[in-house]
N, C-alpha and C positions, 0 to 999 in steps of 0.2 A: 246271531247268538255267538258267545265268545267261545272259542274253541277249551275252551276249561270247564264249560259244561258239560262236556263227554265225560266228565269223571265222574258226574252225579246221573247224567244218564242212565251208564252201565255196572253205577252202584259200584265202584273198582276204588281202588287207593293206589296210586301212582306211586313209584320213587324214581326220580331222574337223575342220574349224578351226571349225565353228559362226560364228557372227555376232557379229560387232564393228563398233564404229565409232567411229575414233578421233578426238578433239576436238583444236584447236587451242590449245585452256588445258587440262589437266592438273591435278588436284589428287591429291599423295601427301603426305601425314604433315603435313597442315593447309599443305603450299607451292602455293600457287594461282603458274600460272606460264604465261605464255602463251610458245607456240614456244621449247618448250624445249631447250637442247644440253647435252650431259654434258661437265665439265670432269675429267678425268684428270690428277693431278699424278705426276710420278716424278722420281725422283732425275736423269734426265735431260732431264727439261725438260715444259712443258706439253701435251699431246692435247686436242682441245676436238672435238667430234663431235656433227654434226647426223642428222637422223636425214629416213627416209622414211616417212608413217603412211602413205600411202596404197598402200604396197606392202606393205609387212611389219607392219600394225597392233598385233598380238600379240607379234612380237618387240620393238617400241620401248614399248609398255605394259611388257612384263617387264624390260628391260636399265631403264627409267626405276624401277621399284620395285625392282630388286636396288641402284642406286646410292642412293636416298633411305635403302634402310634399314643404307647401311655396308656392305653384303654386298661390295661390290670392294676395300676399305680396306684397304691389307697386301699384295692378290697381285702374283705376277711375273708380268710375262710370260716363262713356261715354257718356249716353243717356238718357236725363233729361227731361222728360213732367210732368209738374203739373198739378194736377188734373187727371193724369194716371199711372205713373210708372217710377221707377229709372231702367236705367241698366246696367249691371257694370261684370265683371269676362274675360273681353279681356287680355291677356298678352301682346298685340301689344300698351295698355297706358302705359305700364311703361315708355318707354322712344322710342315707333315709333312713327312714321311719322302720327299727327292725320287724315291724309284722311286714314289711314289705321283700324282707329279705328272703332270696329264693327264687322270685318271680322276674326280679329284671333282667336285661341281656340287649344288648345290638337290634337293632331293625331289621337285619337279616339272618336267615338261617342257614345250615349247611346240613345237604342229605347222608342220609346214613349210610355210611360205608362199613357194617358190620363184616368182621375178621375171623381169622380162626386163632389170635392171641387170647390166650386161658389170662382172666382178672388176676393175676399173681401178685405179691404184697411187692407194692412201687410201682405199678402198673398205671398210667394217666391215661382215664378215658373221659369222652365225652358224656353229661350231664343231658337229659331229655326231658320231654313229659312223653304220655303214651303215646304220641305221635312221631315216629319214628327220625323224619325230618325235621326236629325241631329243634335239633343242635343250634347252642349260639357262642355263647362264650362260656358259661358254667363248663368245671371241668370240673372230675375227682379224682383224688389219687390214691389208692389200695392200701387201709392200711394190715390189713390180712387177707389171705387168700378166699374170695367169694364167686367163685370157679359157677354159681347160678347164676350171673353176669354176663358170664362167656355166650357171642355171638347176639348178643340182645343190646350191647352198648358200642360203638364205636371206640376200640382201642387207637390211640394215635403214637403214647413214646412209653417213656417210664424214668426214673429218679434213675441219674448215672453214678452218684457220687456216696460215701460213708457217713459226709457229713449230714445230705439230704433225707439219710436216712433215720439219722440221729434226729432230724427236724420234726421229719416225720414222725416219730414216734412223743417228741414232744408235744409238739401240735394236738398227738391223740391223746396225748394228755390231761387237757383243760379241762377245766373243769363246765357242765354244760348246763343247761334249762332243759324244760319240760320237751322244747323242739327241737333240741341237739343245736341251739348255739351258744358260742360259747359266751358264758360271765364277765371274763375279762377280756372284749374284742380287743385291745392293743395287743395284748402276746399273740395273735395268730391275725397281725393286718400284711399284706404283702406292700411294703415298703416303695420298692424301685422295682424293674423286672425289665433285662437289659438281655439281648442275643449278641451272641458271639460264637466263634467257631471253637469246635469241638477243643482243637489242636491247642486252644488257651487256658485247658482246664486242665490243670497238671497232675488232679490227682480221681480221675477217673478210674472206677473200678473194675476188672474184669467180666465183664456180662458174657453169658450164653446168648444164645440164638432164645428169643422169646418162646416159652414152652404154650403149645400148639392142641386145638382139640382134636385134630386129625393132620394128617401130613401130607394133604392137598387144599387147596383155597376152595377144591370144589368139593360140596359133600357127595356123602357116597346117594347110590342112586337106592336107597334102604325108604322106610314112612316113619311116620312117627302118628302117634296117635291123638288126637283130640277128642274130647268128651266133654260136654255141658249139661251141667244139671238146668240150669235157669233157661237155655233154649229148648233142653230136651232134644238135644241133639248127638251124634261123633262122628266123624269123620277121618281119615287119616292125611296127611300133607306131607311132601316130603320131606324125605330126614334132611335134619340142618342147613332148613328155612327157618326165618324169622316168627315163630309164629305169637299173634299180638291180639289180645282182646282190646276193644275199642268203644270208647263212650261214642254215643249214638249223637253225635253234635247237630246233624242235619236227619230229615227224616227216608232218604236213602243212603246213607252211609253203612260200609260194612260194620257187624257188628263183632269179626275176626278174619283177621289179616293172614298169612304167608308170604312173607315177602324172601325169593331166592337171591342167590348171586347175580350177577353183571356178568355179562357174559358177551352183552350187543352194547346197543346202545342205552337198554335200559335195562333194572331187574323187570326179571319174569316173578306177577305177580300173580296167588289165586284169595278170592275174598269171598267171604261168605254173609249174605245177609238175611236176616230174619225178620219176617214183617206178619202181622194180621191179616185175613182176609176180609175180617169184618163183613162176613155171608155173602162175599163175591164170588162169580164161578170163574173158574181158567180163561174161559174165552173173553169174559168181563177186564179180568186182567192182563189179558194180551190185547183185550182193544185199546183199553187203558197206554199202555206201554208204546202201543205203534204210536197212539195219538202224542205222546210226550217227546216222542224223536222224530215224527215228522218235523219240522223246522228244519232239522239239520240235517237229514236226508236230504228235501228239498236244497237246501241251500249246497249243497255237495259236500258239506264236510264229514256228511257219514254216510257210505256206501255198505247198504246190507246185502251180503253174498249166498245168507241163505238162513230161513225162518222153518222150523217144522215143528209138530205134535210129534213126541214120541213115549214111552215108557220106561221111567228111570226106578230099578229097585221096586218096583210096583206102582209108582205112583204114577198119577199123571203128569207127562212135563212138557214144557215149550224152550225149543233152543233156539239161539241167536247167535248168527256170526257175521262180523263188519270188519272194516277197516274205518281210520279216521285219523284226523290230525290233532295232535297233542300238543298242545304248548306250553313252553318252562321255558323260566330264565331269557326269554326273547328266541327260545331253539321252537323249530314246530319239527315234532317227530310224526314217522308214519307208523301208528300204533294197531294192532290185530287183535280181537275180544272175538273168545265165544262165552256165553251165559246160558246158561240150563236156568229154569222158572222151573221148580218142581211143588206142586201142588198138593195138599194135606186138607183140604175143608176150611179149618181155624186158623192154621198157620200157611206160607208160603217161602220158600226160602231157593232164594238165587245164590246159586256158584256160578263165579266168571272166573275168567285166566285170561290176561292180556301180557305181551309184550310186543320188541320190536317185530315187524312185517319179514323181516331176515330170519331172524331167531324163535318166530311164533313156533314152528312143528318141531325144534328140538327138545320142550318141554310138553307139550302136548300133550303125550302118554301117562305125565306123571298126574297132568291135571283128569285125564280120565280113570287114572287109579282112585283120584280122589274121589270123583265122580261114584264110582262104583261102591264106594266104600262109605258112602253115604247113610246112615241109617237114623228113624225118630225113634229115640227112646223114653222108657218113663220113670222114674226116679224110683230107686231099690228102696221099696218100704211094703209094710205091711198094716201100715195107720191109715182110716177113714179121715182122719184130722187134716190131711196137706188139702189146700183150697185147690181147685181148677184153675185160679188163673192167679198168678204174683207167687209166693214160695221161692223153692229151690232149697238151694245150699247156701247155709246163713258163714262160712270160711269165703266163700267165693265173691258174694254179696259185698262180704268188706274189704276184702283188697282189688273187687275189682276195676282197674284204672291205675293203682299204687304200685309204690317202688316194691311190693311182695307178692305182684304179678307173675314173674318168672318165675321166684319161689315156689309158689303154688303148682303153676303149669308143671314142675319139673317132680312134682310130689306128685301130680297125678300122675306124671310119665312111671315116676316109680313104681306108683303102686299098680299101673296096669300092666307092668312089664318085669318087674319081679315079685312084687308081693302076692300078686294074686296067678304068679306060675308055681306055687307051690299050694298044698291041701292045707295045712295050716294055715298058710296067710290067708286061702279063699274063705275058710270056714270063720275066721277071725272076721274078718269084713263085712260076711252076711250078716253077724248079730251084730256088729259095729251099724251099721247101715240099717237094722231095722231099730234099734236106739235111736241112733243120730236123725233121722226123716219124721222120727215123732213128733222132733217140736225144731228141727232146723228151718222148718218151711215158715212157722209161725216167727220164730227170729229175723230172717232173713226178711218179711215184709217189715216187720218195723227199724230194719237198716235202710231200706228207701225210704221211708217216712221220714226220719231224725236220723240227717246226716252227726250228729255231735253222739246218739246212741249208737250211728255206724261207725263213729273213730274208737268209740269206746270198746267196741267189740275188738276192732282189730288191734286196737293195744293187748287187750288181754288175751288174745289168742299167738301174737309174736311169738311167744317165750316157746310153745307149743308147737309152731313151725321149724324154728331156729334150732331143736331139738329132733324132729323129724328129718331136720337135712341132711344130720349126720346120718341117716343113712346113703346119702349120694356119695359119703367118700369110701365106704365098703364096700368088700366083696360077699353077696350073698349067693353062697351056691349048692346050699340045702338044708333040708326042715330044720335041724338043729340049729344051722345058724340064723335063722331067719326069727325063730321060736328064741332062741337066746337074744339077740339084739334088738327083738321086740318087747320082750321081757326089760331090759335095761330101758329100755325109751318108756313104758308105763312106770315105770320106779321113779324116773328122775322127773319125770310131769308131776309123780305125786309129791314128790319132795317138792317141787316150783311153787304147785295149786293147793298143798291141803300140810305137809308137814312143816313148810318153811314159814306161813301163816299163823299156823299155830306155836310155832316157839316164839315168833314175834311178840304175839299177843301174852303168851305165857310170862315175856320178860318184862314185858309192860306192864304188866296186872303185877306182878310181883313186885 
């Protein structure tokens, strides 16, 4: 069995970034080049982009050898929001088929080395899908501050120059389509795109030290909270990890990630998955389990150190702890898993926490806080209408997998963490929440049915979001303020949803 089956084994999501270390000269295609910037030329003006090695090592070695070898020569920037980000490094613009635009990139990927640089306007970071290591060559770059980004995307440099930034804001200009590309691809195609040392840009502007969401790389040792309507779950993970809901691609894959810093060899990872029992009992599924990892027990690449029945939160659970070898990139690591199997009748749901065999019991404590903090909940309503199985939360249903994943996650952080530490905001919620469950559960099944009724949803709930986030950039720190800035957010929804509509239509008819 190939040692990469241990990941589907113990239902875990790996991130391996292995060991690098980046130098301040650089040599690619015989250019010896000390402190190097990537110059970006385009039909509207120059980009010149310094970079961070000491953050994102891997992603400034890759974006430096996709430009030495031509690979950006030709593309557009594809994906044009103003007031958010350009984004551009697809090889399928130069001359494919634009529904294809988006989706291309290199044969290889680069893992995620998330940072603690805040998305600031000029900010270049790497481009993903919900799979964390799936950096290729798409990159974007800031065109306003989207600070809900921070720690979720791979920062690697940022625009050094006034001109780049003048570009920038042209670029945000264009005019776009229905998908945010732009009308006119020649004004925003990247032309040539040429490295050179810093020392030859003569008109480099003064930068600060990139501003920071804390002022260590390590976060503090705090939790942060998780809640799912559609698992019926919450849990807490610790503060300022990665934390990633995940389309279900295989049928034990996690269905939410935490992925920590690097600290060993690898990040310390904890994953959560949610599966049916389909009228199986505990012991059904732990015979189940042993039978799927016998092979690789036998064969020695997994030594289990210790299996027992215990009682997690009331429930019944069975825990597993092994060692075993991991392989990436041609490395085999010596990787440590424990997994708690916590047992519900209907559902079943596995936490694990694995990292390196060095570094397994420095995280350990945090994965048992998670552990403990484990709770099943049931959706705040007071309607006979939600079905017993499919529902939920018809917000969560549409973006979940999408670039307004973090978004969200960061609305519920708010709302469990300030809105509802004050009476107002709780009282606000309960009658929010027995409205909203009346018919979110009926929605939210026909978002899985008709993915083209699930984009539709989430179009028209954006505006909605995008206005709820202005509360991330205030300070809320009592009834008055919380009752007034709630106050303004239902005003300006109704002016988005019901006055701005109607003068539309008023001026039309007229």
């Amino acid at each position: 069995m190939n040692k990469i089956s241990l990941v589907m084994i113990f239902s875990l999501f790996f991130v391996s970034t292995g060991s690098y270390s980046f130098a301040q000269t650089v040599e690619f295609n015989q250019i010896n080049i000390t402190d190097p910037v990537v110059i970006l030329e385009t039909n509207s003006g120059e980009i010149v982009i310094g970079f961070f090695p000491n953050d994102a090592p891997k992603h400034v070695e890759n974006f430096l050898k996709l430009t030495t070898s031509g690979f950006y020569d030709g593309v557009l920037f594809h994906r044009i929001i103003p007031g958010f980000m350009i984004q551009g490094g697809d090889p399928n613009t130069i001359d494919g088929d634009p529904n294809t635009w988006g989706i291309g990139g290199p044969s290889t990927s680069v893992d995620a080395e998330f940072n603690t640089i805040k998305h600031n306007r000029g900010i270049v970071s790497m481009a993903r899908s919900a799979d964390p290591n799936s950096g290729g060559s798409q990159f974007f770059i800031v065109h306003q501050d989207s600070n809900f980004l921070d720690e979720q995307y791979t920062v690697f440099g940022r625009i050094i120059t006034e001109e780049s930034f003048e570009t920038l804001d042209k670029i945000a200009a264009v005019q776009t389509g229905d998908r945010d590309n732009p009308l006119e691809p020649e004004k925003v195609r990247i032309t040539k795109t040429t490295v050179v040392s810093i020392s030859d840009i003569p008109d480099v502007i003064d930068l600060q030290e990139p501003e920071r969401t804390q002022t260590t790389a390590i976060p503090s040792p705090g939790n942060q909270k998780y809640q799912s309507e559609d698992h019926e779950i919450s849990i807490s993970v610790p503060e300022g990890w990665l934390l990633q809901e995940r389309d279900a691609t295989q049928p034990n894959s996690p269905d939410v990630v935490a992925v920590g810093p690097k600290t060993g060899i690898m990040n310390p990872v904890i994953s959560l998955t949610v599966q049916e029992t389909n009228q199986r009992t505990l012991d059904e599924l732990i015979s189940e389990k042993l039978e799927t990892i016998k092979p690789v027990v036998d064969s020695g690449e997994l030594i289990i150190s210790s299996q027992k029945k215990m009682t997690v939160n009331g429930y019944d659970a069975y825990v597993t702890e092994a060692e075993g070898l991991f392989s990436s990139d041609g490395e085999l690591y010596n990787v440590q898993f424990k997994e708690i199997m916590i047992y519900d009748k209907e559902k079943f749901y596995t936490l694990a926490y694995s990292n390196g065999v060095d570094d397994f019991d420095s995280q350990l404590p945090r994965f048992d806080d998670t552990v403990e903090s484990f709770s099943i909940i049931m959706p705040e309503t007071t309607s006979d209408e939600i079905p017993s199985e499919g529902g939920g939360c018809l917000i969560a249903t549409a973006t979940f997998g999408s670039e307004l994943a973090p978004q969200v996650q960061q609305l519920r952080e708010l709302r469990d963490n300030t809105i509802l530490s004050t009476e107002s905001g709780t009282a606000f919620m309960t009658g929010f929440n027995q409205i909203y469950y009346s018919f979110s559960p009926i929605i939210a099944d026909l978002e899985r049915e008709n993915p083209l009724f699930k984009e539709a949803v989430k179009l028209s709930i954006t505006p909605m979001l995008s206005t709820l986030s202005i509360l991330n950039y205030v300070d809320i720190n009592s009834e008055e303020q919380i009752i007034s800035y709630g106050i303004g957010i239902i005003l300006m929804n109704v002016g988005m949803y019901f006055a701005a509509p109607a003068i539309i239509i008023y001026k039309i008819r007229k």
